[in-house]
C-alpha positions in Angstrom: -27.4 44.8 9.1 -27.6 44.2 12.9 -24.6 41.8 13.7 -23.5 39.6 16.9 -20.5 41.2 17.2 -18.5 38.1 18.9 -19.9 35.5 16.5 -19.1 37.8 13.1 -15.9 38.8 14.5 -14.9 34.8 15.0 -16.5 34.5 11.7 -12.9 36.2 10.5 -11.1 35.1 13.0 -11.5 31.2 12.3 -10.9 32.1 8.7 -7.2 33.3 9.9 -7.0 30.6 12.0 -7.8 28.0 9.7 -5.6 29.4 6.7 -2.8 29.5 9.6 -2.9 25.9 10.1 -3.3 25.2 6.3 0.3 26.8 5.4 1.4 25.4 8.7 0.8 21.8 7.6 1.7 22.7 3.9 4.9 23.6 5.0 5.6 20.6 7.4 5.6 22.6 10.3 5.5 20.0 13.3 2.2 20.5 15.3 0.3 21.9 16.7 -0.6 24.4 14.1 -2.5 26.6 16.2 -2.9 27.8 19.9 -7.0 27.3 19.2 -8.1 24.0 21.1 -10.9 23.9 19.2 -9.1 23.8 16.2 -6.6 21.5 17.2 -9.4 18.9 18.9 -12.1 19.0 15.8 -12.3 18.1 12.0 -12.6 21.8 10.3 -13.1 22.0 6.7 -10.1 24.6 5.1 -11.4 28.4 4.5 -10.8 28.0 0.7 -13.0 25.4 -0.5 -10.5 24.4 -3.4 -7.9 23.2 -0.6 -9.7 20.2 1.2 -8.2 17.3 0.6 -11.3 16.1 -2.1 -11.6 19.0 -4.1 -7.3 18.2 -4.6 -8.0 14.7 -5.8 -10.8 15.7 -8.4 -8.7 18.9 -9.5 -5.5 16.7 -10.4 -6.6 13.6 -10.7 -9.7 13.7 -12.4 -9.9 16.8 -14.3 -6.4 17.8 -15.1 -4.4 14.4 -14.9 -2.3 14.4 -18.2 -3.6 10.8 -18.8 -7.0 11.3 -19.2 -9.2 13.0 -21.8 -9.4 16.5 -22.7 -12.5 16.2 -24.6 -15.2 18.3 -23.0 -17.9 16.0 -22.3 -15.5 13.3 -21.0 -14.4 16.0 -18.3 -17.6 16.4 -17.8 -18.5 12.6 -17.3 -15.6 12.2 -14.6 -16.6 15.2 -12.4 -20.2 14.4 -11.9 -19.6 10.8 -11.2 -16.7 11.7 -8.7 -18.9 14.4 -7.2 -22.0 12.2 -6.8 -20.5 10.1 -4.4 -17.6 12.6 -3.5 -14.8 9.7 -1.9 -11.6 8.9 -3.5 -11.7 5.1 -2.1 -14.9 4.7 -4.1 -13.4 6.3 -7.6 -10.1 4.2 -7.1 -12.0 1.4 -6.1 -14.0 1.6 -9.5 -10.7 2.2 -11.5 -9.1 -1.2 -9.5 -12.1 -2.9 -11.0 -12.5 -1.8 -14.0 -8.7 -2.1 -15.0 -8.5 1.1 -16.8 -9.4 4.9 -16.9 -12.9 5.7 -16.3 -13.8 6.7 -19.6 -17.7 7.5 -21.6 -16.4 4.1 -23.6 -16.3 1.7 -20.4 -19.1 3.3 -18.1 -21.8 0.0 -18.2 -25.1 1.3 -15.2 -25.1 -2.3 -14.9 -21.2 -3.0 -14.2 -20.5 0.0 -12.6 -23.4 -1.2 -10.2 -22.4 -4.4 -9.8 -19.1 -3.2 -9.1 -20.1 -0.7 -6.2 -22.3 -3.2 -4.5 -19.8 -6.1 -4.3 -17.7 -3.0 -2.2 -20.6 -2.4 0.1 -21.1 -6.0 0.4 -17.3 -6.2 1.7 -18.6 -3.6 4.2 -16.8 0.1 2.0 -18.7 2.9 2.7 -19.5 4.3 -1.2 -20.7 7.5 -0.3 -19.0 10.3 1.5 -20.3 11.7 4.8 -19.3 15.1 4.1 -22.9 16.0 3.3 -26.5 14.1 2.7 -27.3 13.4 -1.0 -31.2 12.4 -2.1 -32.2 8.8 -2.2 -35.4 8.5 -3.7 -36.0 5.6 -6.4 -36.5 8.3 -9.0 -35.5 5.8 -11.5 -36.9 3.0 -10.6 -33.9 1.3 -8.8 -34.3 0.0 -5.5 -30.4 1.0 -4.6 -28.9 4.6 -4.0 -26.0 3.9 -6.3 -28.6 2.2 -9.0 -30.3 5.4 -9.4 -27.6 7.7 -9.3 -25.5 6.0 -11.9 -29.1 5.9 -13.8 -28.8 9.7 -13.4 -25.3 10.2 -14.6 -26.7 7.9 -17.8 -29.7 10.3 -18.6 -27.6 13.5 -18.0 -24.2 12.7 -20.2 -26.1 10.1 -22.6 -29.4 10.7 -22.7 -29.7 14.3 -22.4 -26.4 15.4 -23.8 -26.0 17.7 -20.9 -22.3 18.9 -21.9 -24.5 20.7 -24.9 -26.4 23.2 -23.0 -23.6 23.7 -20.4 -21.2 24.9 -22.8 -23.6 27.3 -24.4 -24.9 28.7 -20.7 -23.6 32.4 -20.3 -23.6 32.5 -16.5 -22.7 31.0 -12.9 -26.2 31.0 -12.7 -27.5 29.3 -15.5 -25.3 26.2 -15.0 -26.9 26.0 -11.4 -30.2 25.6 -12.7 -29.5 23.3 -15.4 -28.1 21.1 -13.1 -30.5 22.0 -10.6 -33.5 21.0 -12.6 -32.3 17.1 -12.4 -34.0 14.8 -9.6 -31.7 13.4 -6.4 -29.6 16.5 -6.6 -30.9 19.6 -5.4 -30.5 23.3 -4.8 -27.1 22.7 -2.4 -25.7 19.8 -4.5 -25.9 21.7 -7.9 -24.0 24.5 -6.5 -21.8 22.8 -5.6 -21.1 20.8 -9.0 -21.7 23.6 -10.6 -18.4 25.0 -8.5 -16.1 21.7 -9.5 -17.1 22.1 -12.8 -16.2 25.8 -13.3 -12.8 25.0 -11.9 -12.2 22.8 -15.1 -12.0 24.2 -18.8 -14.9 23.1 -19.5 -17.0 26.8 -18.6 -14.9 30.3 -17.2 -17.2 31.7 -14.5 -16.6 34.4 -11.8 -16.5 32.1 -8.8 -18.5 35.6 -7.0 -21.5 36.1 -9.9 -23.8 33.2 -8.4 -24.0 31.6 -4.6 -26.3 30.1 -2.7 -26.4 29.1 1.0 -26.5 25.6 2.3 -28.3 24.7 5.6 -24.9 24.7 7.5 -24.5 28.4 6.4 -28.0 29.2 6.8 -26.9 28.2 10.7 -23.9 30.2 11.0 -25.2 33.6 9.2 -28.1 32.9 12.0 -25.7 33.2 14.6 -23.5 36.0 12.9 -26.5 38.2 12.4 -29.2 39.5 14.4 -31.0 41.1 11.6 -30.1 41.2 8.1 -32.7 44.0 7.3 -34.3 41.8 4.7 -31.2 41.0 3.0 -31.1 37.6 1.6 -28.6 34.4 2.6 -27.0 35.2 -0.8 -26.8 38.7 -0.3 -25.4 37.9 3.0 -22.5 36.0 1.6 -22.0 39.0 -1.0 -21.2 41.1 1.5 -18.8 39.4 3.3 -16.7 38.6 0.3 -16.5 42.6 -0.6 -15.7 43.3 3.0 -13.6 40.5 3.7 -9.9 43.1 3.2 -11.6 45.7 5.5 -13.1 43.1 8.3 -9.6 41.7 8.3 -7.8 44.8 9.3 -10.6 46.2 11.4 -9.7 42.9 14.1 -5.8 43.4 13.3 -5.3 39.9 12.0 -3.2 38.7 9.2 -5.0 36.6 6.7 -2.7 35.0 4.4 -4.7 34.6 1.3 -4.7 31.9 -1.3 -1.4 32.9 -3.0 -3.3 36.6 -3.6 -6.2 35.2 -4.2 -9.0 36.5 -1.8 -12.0 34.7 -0.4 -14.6 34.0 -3.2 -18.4 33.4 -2.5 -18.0 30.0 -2.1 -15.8 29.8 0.4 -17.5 32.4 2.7 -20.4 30.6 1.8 -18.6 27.6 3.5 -17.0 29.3 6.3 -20.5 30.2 7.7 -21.1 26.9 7.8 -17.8 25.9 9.6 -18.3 29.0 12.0 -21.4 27.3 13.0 -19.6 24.1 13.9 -17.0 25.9 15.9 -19.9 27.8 18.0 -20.9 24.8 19.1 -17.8 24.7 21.5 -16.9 27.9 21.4 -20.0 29.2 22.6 -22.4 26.3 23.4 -25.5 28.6 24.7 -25.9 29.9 22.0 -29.0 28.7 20.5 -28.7 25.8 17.8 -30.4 22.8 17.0 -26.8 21.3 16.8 -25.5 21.0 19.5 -21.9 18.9 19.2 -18.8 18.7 16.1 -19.2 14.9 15.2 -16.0 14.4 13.8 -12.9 14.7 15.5 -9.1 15.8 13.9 -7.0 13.1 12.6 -3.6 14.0 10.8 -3.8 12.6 7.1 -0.6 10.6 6.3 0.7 12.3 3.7 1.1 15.9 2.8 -0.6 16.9 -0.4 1.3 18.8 -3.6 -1.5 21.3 -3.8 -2.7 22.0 -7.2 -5.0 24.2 -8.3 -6.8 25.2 -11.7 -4.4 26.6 -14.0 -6.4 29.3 -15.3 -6.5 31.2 -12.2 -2.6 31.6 -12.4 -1.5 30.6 -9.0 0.3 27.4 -9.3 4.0 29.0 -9.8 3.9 30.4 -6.5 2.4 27.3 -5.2 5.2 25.5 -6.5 7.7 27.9 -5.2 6.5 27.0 -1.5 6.5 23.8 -1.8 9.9 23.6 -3.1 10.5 25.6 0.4 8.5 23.8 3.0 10.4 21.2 5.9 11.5 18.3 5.6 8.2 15.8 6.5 9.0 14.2 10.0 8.3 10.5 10.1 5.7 9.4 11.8 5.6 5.7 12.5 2.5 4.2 11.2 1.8 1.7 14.1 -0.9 -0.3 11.9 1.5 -1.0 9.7 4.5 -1.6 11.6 2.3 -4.3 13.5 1.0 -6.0 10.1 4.5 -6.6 9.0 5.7 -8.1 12.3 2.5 -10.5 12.5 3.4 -11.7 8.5 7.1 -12.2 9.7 6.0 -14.0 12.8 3.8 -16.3 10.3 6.7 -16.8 8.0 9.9 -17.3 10.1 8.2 -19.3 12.7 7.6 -23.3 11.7 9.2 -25.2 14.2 8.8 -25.0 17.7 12.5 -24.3 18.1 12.4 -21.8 16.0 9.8 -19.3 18.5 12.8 -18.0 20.3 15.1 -16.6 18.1 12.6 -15.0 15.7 10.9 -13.4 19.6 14.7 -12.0 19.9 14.0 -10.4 16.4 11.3 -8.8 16.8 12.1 -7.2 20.0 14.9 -5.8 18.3 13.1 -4.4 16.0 10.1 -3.4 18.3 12.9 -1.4 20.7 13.9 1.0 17.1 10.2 1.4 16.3 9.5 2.0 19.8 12.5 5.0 20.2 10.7 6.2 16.5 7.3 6.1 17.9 8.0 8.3 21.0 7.8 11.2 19.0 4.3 10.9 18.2 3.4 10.3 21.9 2.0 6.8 21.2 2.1 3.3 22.9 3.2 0.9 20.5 3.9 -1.8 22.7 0.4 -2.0 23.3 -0.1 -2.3 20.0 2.7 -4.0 18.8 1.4 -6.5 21.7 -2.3 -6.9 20.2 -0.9 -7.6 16.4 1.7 -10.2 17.8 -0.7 -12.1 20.2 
């Protein structure tokens, strides 16, 4: 294979990059994680997959939260109705309605509906905007959500789908089962077919069976000048057999997944995020992309990774945790400024009472304000817009 040798070799070195900032941030290192701008300006998915801050949520909470079900077919329930709109606000948001676990004894189409359009009424956002899922009225719904949830009934209900997903003997052969149901396509069942290997529910090699999404299709594009008839997949074989060597050829030190190297998926991914970063990093090169539409925002709290316990890891992931900074604190502005505004409604009711409560809050508006310096923000600006 022919390769453009300063796009493959970024390739490996965002990879480094990226798992730099990850243990960086695990560890409550004070930013910035990285000398990259790039990085340190743009939204970047992590180079393993299993570490983004969604695939966290559905590994402990929905698949191996103590609370919920074992049973096979409810695991299997929970992770296809996470995955088909793939945002934690709209799982919790169903849970706060519901008033309980979701469960195969409470899932009603016709609730669950209900439920998710009163939240789009009140302006949520249901679906995530991570990637672009089907919307045809396959089942005769004139909603997204309507016929989605009508999928989710024909597959766990209907069909019994936990039956011949239990028996499949390959990677593979999950894909396609999946695969062959309307709204999800080729990219989507992979990738459901990826959460649902890293539950108990089937035991896959993570390397047997990959396919490339459009993203990747993009970066291998720009990684490769000829691939000598090798296929996208075969492409992404490659690079997860190479991966050690590629490392050492450019001198850089990847800090694998507690031992764990890259597996298909994830160089399947990092194609696709080496293709966003080319967009800046090397804007002429050809694309029909042209900017990174979202930009970095720090999440507010630092995640307790966790990560399927057959693959053995989660000691040492423990043990670093158990090692990692104290968190600084960061002085959530929003907040600060909604609990002054409800103060300022309760203490003031008399005119005569403005002044002194005024004194108060400047008071306390001088402590934030020494707080919020840190984080090279204007709260008084803000502090100003909540009050007035």
């Amino acid at each position: 294979m022919q390769v453009r040798q300063e796009i493959f070799d970024t390739y490996w070195r965002f990879a480094a990059m990226r798992q730099e900032v990850f243990f960086n941030k695990l560890k409550n290192v004070p930013p910035p994680w990285t000398s990259d701008p790039i990085l340190n300006t743009y939204k970047f998915c992590n180079a393993y997959r299993v570490s983004d801050r969604v695939s966290q949520y559905l590994i402990k909470n929905v698949i191996y939260d103590e609370n919920r079900s074992k049973n096979e077919e409810e695991v299997l329930f929970r992770i296809l109705l996470f995955k088909i709109f793939n945002k934690i606000e709209t799982w919790e948001y169903l849970e706060s309605k519901i008033g309980n676990y979701i469960t195969l004894s409470n899932f009603d189409l016709d609730v669950y509906s209900q439920i998710l359009q009163e939240a789009m009424d009140l302006g949520y956002v249901i679906y995530t905007s991570a990637y672009m899922s089907c919307a045809s009225k396959e089942f005769g719904y004139d909603k997204k959500h309507q016929n989605h949830l009508a999928l989710i009934d024909k597959m766990i209900f209907k069909d019994r789908v936990i039956n011949p997903i239990v028996k499949a003997k390959s990677l593979e052969e999950i894909f396609h089962i999946i695969a062959g149901y309307p709204l999800l396509g080729k990219f989507m069942a992979y990738q459901l077919a990826t959460d649902i290997n890293y539950s108990e529910v089937i035991n896959f090699d993570e390397n047997s069976f990959t396919i490339a999404g459009p993203g990747a299709e993009r970066g291998i594009n720009k990684c490769f000048i000829d691939t000598q008839g090798k296929s996208y997949a075969d492409v992404i074989y490659w690079m997860t057999e190479n991966q050690e060597n590629e490392f050492q050829r450019l001198g850089l030190n990847f800090q694998s997944l507690w031992g764990r190297p890259l597996k298909a998926i994830d160089c399947q991914n990092l194609f696709c995020e080496t293709d966003k970063y080319c967009r800046e990093a090397f804007p002429g090169l050809k694309s029909n992309r042209k900017k990174i539409k979202a930009k970095f925002t720090p999440t507010p709290q630092p995640i307790d990774y966790f990560y399927p316990p057959k693959w053995g890891i989660n000691v040492q992931v423990q043990e670093t945790l158990a090692q990692r900074l104290p968190p600084l604190e960061i002085l959530d502005i929003q907040d600060n400024c909604q609990q002054l505004s409800l103060e300022l409604d309760t203490l003031v009711n008399t005119t005569s009472e403005i002044s002194d409560t005024l004194s108060k809050l400047q008071k306390k508006y001088q402590q934030n304000k020494k707080s919020a310096s840190v984080q090279n923000q204007e709260p008084k600006t803000s502090v100003q817009m909540c009050l007035f």
